[in-house]
C-alpha positions in Angstrom: -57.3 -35.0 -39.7 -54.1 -35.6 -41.1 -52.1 -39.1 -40.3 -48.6 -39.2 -39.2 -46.4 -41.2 -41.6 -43.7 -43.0 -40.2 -40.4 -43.3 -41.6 -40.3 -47.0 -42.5 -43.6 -46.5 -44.5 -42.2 -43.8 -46.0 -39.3 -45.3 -47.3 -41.7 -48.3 -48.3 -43.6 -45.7 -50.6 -40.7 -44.1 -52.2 -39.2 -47.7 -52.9 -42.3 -48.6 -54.5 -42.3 -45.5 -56.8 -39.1 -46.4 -57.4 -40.1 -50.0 -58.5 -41.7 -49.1 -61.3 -38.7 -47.2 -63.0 -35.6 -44.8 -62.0 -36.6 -41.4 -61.4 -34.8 -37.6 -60.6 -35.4 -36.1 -57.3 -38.3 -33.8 -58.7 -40.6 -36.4 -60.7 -39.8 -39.0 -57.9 -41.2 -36.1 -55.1 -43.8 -35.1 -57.2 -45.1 -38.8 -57.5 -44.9 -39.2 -53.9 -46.5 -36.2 -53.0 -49.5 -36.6 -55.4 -50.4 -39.4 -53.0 -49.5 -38.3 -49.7 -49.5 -35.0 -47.6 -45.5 -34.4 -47.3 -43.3 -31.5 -48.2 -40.7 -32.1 -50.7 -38.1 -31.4 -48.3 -39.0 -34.2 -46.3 -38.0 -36.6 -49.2 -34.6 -35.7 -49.8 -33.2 -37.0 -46.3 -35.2 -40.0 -47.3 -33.7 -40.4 -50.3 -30.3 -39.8 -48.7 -30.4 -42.3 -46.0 -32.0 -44.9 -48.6 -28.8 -44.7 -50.7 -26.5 -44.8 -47.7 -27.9 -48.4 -46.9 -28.2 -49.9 -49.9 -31.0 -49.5 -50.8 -31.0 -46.8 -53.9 -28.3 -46.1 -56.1 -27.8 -42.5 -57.8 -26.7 -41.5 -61.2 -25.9 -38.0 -63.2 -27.6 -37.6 -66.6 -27.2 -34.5 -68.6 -30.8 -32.6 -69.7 -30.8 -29.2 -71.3 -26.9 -28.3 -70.6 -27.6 -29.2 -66.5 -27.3 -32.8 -64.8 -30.5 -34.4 -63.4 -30.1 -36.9 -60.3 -31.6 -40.2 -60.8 -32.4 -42.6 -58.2 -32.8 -46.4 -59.1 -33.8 -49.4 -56.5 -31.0 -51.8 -55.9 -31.9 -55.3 -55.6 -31.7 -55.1 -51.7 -34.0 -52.2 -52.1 -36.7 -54.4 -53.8 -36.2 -57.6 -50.6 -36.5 -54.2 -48.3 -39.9 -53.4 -50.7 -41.1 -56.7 -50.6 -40.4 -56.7 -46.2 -42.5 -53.3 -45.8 -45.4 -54.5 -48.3 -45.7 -57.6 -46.0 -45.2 -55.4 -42.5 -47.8 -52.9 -44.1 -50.6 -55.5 -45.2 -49.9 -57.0 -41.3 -50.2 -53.5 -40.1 -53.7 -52.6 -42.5 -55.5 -55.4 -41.7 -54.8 -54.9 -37.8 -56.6 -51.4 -38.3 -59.2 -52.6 -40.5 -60.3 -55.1 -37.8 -60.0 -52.6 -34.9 -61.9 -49.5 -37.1 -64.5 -51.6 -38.7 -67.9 -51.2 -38.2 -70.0 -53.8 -35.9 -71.6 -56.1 -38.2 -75.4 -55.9 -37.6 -76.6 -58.7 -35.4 -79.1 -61.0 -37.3 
């Protein structure tokens, strides 16, 4: 059973990704997709609306005679990181302590 990933969380993972260095469009979907169950047309609209607020900037680099896209966090995209890492932990923890097993009685 497959879960459904909402849009902030997935924003939350491609900021993350993003955190650790710039990236083009296809090494930045490949990353995300090694972890989760998405299509990599599903990223681009992501990435999209992420640079339309604020939260990614984009740059042109030459490589091989074509340009490559690269997508960098902006500072406001690493305050918006640091939000959905706190909203997700909040989120996690709820579901652990819902899901969890019953602790034997002793």
């Amino acid at each position: 059973m497959a879960f459904a990933i909402s849009p902030q969380l997935l924003d939350g993972c491609v900021l993350a990704v993003l955190s650790h260095g710039d990236a083009y469009g296809y090494i930045l979907t490949q990353q995300v997709k090694a972890r989760l169950d998405i299509s990599e047309s599903t990223l681009y609209p992501v990435l999209r609306r992420l640079q339309r607020d604020g939260l990614l900037t984009v740059y042109d680099r030459p490589y091989q005679g074509r340009n490559r896209r690269y997508y960098a966090i902006t500072p406001v995209g690493h305050i918006q990181l640091e939000q959905r890492r706190k909203e997700w932990r909040h989120f996690r923890d709820g579901v652990e302590e819902i899901l969890k097993e019953d602790e034997p009685n002793g």
